[in-house]
C-alpha positions as MATLAB code, in Angstrom:
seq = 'XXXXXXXXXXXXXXXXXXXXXXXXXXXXXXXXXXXXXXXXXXXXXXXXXXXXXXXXXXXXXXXXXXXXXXXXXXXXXXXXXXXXXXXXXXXXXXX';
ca = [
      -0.434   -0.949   -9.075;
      -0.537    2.426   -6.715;
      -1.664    5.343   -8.203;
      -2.371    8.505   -6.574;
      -3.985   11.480   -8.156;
      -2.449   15.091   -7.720;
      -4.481   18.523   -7.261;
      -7.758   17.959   -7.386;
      -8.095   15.015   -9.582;
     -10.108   11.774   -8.533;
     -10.233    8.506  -10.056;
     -13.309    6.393  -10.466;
     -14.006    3.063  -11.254;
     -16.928    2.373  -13.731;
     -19.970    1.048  -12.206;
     -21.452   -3.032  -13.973;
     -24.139   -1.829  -16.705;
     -26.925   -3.890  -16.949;
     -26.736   -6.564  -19.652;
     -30.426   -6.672  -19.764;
     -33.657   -4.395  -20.326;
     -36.308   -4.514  -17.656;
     -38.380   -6.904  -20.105;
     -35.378   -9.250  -20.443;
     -33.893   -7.635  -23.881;
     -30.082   -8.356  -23.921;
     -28.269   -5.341  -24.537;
     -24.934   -5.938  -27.310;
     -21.873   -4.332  -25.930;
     -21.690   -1.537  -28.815;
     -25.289   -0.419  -27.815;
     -25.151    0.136  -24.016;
     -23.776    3.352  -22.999;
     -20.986    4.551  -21.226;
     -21.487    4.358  -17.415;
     -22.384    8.172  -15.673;
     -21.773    6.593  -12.109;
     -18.788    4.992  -10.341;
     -17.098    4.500   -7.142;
     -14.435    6.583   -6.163;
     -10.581    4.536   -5.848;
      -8.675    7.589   -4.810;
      -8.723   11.423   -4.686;
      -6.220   13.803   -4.877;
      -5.074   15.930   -1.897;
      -6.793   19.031   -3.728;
      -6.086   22.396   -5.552;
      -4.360   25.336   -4.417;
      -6.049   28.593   -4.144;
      -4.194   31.770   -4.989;
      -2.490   32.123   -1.427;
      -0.918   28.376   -1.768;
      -3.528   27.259    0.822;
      -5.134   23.384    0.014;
      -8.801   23.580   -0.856;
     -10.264   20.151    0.253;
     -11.582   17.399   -1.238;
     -15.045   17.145   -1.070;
     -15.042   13.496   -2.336;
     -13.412   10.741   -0.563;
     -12.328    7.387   -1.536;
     -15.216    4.878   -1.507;
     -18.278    7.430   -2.554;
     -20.745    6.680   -5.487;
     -20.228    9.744   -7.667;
     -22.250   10.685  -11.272;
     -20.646   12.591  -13.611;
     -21.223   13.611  -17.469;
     -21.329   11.408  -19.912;
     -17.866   12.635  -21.764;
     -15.811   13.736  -18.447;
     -12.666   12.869  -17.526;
      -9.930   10.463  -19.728;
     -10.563    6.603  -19.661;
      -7.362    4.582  -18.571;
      -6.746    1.158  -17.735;
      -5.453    0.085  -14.388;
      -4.309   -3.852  -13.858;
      -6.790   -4.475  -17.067;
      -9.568   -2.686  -15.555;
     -10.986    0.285  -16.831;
     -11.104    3.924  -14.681;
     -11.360    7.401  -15.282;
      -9.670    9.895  -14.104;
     -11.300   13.502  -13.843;
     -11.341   17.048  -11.563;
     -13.175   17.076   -8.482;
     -15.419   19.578  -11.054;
     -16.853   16.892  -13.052;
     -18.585   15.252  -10.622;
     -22.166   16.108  -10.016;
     -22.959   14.820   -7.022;
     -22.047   11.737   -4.393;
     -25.059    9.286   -4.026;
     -25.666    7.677   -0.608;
];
């Protein structure tokens, strides 16, 4: 499926959270916690400011990105789960 963000919205794919502790304690699926890092799948082509000038992006497709733990809407894309969120939830691009 396409899907393309509008303004400054970005959507990001949850990153694999690992099933196990670093002393080999499997962690159940209701006890691990929502992923705060993900890759980005596409970005909007960004707000407008007040004199209908674009304000770039400063994410791009394919960055690592954190964000808080309660930002942006989960959806489901092809069965996989994403989130969609402003360009302001993100705290910063790792890498």
């Amino acid at each position: 499926m396409r899907f393309t963000p509008l303004n400054d919205y970005v959507l990001v794919l949850h990153v694999k959270v690992e099933e196990k502790t670093f002393g080999g304690i499997i962690i159940p699926d209701k006890a691990k916690e929502k992923p705060q890092e993900g890759k980005v799948v596409a970005v909007g082509p960004g707000r407008k400011n007040r004199n209908g000038d674009r304000i770039a992006m400063e994410v791009k497709t394919g960055d690592t990105v954190t964000f808080g733990k309660y930002a942006g809407t989960e959806i489901k894309i092809d069965g996989v789960d994403h989130i969609i969120m402003k360009e302001d939830e993100i705290f910063c691009i790792i890498g």
